[in-house]
N, C-alpha and C positions, 0 to 999 in steps of 0.2 A: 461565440456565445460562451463566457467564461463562467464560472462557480460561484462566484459572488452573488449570496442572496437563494443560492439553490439548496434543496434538500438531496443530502447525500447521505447515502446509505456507506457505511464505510466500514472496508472487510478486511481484518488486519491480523495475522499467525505470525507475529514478529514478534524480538523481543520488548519492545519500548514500543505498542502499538500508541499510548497517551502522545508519545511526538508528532505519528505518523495524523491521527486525528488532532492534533492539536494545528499544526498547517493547513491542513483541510480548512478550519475553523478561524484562524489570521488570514486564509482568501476569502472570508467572508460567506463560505458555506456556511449552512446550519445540519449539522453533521449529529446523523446517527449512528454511536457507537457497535460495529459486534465484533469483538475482540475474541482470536482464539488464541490457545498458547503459541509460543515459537517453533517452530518446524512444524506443524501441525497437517498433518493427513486429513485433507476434509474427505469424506462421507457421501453419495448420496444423496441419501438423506436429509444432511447438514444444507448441501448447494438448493435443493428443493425448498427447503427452511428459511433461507437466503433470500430466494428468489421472490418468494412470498412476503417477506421482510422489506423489502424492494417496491414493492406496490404500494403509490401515492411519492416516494423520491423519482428526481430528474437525473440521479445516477447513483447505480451502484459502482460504487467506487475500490481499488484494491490496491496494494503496492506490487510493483513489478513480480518480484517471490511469489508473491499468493496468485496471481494472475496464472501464473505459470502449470499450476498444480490445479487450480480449478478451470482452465482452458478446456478442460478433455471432458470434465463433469457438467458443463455448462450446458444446460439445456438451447436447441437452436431454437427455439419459440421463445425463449424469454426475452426480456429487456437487454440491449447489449452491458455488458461489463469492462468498463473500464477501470485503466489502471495507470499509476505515475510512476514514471522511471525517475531517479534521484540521484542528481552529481552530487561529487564532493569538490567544495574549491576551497585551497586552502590561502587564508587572507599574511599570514605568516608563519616565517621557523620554515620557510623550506629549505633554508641550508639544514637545517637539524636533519629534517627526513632525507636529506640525498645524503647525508653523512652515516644514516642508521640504515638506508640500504645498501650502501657503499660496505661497510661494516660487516651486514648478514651475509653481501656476494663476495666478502673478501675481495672488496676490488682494490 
C-alpha cells in the first residue's frame, strides 16, 4: 500500500524540510506540513502535539534524523511512526568526486 492519494502528517527538524515535503507530495501524498528547525530537540510535549496532529492522517510520516530522536519519546499507544531513509546517487562528475577524495586522503 503506497502514499499516493494518502494523508501524511509529515515531521521534519532538517535543514530544507520544503524538499523533504515537497517528495512526499510528487508520490502523490497530500501532505501535511510540521516543520521544526534543524537539529531540533523535540519535547514531550511537542511528540504529544504530534501525535494528536496525526489523528484523521494514514501516516505520520518523518526522515531517518528525526525518527531517530523521537523513537524514545514515542508514545507505545499511538499510531506507529514512520520514516524514509534517502540515498544519494550521483547521475555524473564522479571522476570529479574520487579526484576531491583522492585529494582530501592525499592519496
Amino acid at each position: 500500500d503506497g502514499i499516493a492519494g494518502a494523508d501524511i502528517l509529515a515531521i521534519a527538524g532538517i535543514g530544507a524540510p520544503r524538499s523533504f515535503f515537497g517528495q512526499l507530495a510528487n508520490a502523490g501524498a497530500r501532505v501535511t506540513q510540521c516543520p521544526y528547525p534543524d537539529h531540533h530537540r523535540f519535547t514531550e510535549r511537542e511528540v504529544a502535539e504530534i501525535v494528536a496532529a496525526s489523528t484523521g492522517h494514514k501516516y505520520a510520516t518523518t526522515t531517518l534524523k528525526d525518527a531517530v530522536k523521537l523513537r524514545h519519546l514515542w508514545p507505545a499507544k499511538a499510531p506507529p511512526l514512520w520514516y524514509v531513509s534517502q540515498a544519494v546517487g550521483v547521475s555524473g562528475g564522479v571522476s570529479l568526486i574520487d579526484t576531491a577524495i583522492a585529494d582530501v586522503l592525499h592519496i
